[in-house]
C-alpha positions as CSV (number, residue, x, y, z in Angstrom):
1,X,-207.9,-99.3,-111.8
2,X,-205.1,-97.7,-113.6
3,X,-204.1,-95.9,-110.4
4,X,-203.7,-99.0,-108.7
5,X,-201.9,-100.2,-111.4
6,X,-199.3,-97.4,-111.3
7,X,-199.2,-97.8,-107.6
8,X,-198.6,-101.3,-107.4
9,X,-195.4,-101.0,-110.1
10,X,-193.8,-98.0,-107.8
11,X,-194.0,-100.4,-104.9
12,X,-191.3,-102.3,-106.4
13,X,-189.5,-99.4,-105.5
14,X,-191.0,-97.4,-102.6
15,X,-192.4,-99.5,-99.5
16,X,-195.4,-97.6,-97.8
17,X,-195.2,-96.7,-94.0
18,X,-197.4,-94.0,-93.7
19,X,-201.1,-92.9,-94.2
20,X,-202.8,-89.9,-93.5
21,X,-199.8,-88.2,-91.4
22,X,-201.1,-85.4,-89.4
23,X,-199.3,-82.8,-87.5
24,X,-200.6,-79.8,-86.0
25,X,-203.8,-81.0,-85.6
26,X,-206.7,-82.4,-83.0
27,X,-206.1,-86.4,-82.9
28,X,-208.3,-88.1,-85.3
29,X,-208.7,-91.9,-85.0
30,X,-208.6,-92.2,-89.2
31,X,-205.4,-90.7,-88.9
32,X,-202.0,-92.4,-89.2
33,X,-201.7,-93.5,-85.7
34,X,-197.8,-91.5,-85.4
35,X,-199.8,-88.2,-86.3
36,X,-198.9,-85.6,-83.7
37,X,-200.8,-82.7,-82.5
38,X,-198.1,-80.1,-82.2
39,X,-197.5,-78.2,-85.2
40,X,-193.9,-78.7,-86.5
41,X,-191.9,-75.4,-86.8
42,X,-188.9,-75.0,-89.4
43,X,-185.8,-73.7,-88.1
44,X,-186.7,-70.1,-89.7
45,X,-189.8,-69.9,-87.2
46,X,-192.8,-71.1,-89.7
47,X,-195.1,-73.1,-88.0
48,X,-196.5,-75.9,-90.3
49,X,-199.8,-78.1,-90.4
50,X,-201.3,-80.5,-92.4
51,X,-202.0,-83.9,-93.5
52,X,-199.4,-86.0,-96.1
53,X,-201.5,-88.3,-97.8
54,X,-198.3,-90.6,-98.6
55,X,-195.1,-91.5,-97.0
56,X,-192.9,-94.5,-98.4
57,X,-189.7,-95.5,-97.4
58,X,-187.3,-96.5,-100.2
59,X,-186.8,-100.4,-99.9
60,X,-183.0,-100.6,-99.9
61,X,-182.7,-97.5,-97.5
62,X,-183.8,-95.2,-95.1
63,X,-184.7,-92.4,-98.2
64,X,-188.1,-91.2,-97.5
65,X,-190.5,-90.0,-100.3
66,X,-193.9,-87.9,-99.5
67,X,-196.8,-87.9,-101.8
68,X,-200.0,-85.4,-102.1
69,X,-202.9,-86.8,-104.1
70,X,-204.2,-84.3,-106.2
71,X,-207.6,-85.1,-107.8
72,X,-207.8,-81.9,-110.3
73,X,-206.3,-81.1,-113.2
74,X,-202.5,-81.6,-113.8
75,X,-201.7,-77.5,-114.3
76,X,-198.2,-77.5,-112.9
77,X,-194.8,-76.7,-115.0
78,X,-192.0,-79.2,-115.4
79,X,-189.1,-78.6,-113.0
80,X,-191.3,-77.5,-110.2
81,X,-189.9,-77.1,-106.9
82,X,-192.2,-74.5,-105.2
83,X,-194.6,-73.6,-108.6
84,X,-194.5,-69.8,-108.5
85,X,-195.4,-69.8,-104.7
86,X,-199.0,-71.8,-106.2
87,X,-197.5,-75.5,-104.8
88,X,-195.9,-75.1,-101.7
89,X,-196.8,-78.3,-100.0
90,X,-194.1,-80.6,-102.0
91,X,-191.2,-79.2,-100.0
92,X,-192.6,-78.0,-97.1
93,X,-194.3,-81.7,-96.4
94,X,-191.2,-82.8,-97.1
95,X,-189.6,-80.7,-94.7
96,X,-192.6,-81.3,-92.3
97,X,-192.1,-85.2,-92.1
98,X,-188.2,-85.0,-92.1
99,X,-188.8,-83.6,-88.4
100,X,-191.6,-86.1,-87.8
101,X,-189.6,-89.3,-88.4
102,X,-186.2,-88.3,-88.2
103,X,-185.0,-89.8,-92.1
104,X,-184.0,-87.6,-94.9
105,X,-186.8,-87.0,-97.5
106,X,-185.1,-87.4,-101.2
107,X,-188.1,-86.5,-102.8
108,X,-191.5,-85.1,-102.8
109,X,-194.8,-85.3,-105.2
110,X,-197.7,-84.4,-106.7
111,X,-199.2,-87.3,-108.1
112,X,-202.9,-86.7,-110.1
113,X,-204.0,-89.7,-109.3
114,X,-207.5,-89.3,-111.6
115,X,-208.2,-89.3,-115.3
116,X,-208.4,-85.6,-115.1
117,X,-204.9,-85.1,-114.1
118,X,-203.8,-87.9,-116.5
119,X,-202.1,-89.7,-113.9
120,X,-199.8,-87.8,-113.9
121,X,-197.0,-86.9,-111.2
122,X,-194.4,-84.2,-110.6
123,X,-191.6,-85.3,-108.3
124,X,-190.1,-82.6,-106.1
125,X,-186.1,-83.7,-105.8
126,X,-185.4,-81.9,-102.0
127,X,-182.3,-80.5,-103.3
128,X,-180.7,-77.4,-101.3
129,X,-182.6,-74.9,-103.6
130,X,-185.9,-76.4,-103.2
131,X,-185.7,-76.8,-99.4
132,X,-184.7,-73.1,-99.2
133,X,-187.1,-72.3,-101.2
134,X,-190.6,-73.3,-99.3
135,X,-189.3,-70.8,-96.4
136,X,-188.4,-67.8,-98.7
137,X,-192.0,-68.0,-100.0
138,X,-193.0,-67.7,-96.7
139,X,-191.2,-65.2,-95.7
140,X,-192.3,-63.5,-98.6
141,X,-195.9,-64.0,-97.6
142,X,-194.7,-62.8,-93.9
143,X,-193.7,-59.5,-95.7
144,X,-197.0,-59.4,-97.8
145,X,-199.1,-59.3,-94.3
146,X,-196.7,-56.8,-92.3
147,X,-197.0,-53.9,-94.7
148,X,-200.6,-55.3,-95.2
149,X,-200.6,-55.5,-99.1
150,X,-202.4,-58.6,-100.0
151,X,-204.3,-58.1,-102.9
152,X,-206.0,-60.2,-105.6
153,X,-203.2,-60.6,-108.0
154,X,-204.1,-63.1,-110.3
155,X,-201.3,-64.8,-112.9
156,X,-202.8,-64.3,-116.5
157,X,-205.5,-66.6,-117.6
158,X,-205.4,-68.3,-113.6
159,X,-209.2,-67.0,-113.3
160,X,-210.4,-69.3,-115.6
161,X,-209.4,-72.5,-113.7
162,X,-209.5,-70.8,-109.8
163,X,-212.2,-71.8,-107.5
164,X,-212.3,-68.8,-105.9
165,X,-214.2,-66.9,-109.0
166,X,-217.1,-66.5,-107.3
167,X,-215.9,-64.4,-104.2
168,X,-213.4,-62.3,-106.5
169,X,-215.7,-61.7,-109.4
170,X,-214.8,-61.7,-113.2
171,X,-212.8,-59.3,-113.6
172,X,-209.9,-59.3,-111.3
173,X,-207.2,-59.4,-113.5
174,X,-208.4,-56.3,-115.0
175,X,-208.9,-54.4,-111.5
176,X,-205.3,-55.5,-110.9
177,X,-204.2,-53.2,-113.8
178,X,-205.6,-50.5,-111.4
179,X,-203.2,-51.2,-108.6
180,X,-199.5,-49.2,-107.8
181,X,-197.5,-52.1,-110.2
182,X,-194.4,-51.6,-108.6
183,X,-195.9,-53.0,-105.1
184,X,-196.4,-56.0,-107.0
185,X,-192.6,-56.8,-108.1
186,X,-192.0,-59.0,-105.1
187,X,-194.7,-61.1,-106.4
188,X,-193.7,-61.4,-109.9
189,X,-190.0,-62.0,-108.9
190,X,-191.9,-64.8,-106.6
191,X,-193.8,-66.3,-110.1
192,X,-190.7,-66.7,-111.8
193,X,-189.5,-69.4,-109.5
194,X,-190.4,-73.0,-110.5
């Protein structure tokens, strides 16, 4: 109920055209019906997929604004753009659906839509530095997989809350401790980013 709530007040606001916008991805009838199969690729080469949960259109404009539904626990810092390469699909959604439907995206979000996540949201302003920022953690990632250097590299404490623990074990940020720290740099430089 209080979901609704909130949703209903932001209406006022935000008029929603789109549900369940897919692109890259087989046709699926429960799909918003302007989904498109072909993936959509950024002008730096990344090829992107995926489903936005939310599009609304603001209601004295053509300012678009993407949500993500997140059903989990509200763990995100304040200011966050790309979340230490953890929450990339604010801006790059945003990105994605700017080539979809042809409007600017102003803003993205993560909005924890449950009592677990306090119904809480963290808005994504697509400023210059946030929509550069989705594609330099890519590339980062791109880097990561051409010199082959992927390893478990958990944040402190980020074991305790993955859902991964089982197929990494208990002790991964302790084995990380064992690894040649300087290959790691890029990463921490990448964790420092909001």
């Amino acid at each position: 109920r209080m979901w609704l709530e909130q949703s209903a007040a932001t209406h006022a606001q935000w008029e929603p055209i789109a549900f369940e916008l897919a692109f890259g991805l087989r046709r699926d009838p429960a799909n918003d019906p302007r989904s498109v199969e072909a993936e959509v690729t950024l002008p730096e080469g990344f090829r992107l997929r995926g489903i936005v949960d939310l599009i609304e259109r603001k209601r004295d404009g053509t300012d678009l604004r993407v949500t993500d539904y997140k059903t989990g626990r509200d763990f995100t810092r304040r200011n966050l753009m790309v979340g230490g390469g953890e929450m990339l699909q604010p801006v790059l959604y945003g990105l994605a659906v700017e080539h979809l439907l042809d409007a600017p995206v102003v803003q993205s979000r993560l909005y924890y839509c449950t009592r677990a996540g306090g119904f809480s949201e963290r808005v994504v302003p697509l400023s210059p530095e946030a929509r550069a920022r989705g594609p330099e953690v890519l590339g980062l990632i791109d880097r990561a997989i051409e010199v082959g250097f992927l390893p478990a590299a958990p944040r402190p404490r980020a074991c305790g809350i993955c859902d991964f623990r089982d197929v990494c074990g208990p002790r991964e940020e302790t084995r990380i401790t064992l690894k040649d720290q300087s290959r790691l740099d890029p990463l921490r430089a990448l964790r420092e980013w909001s």
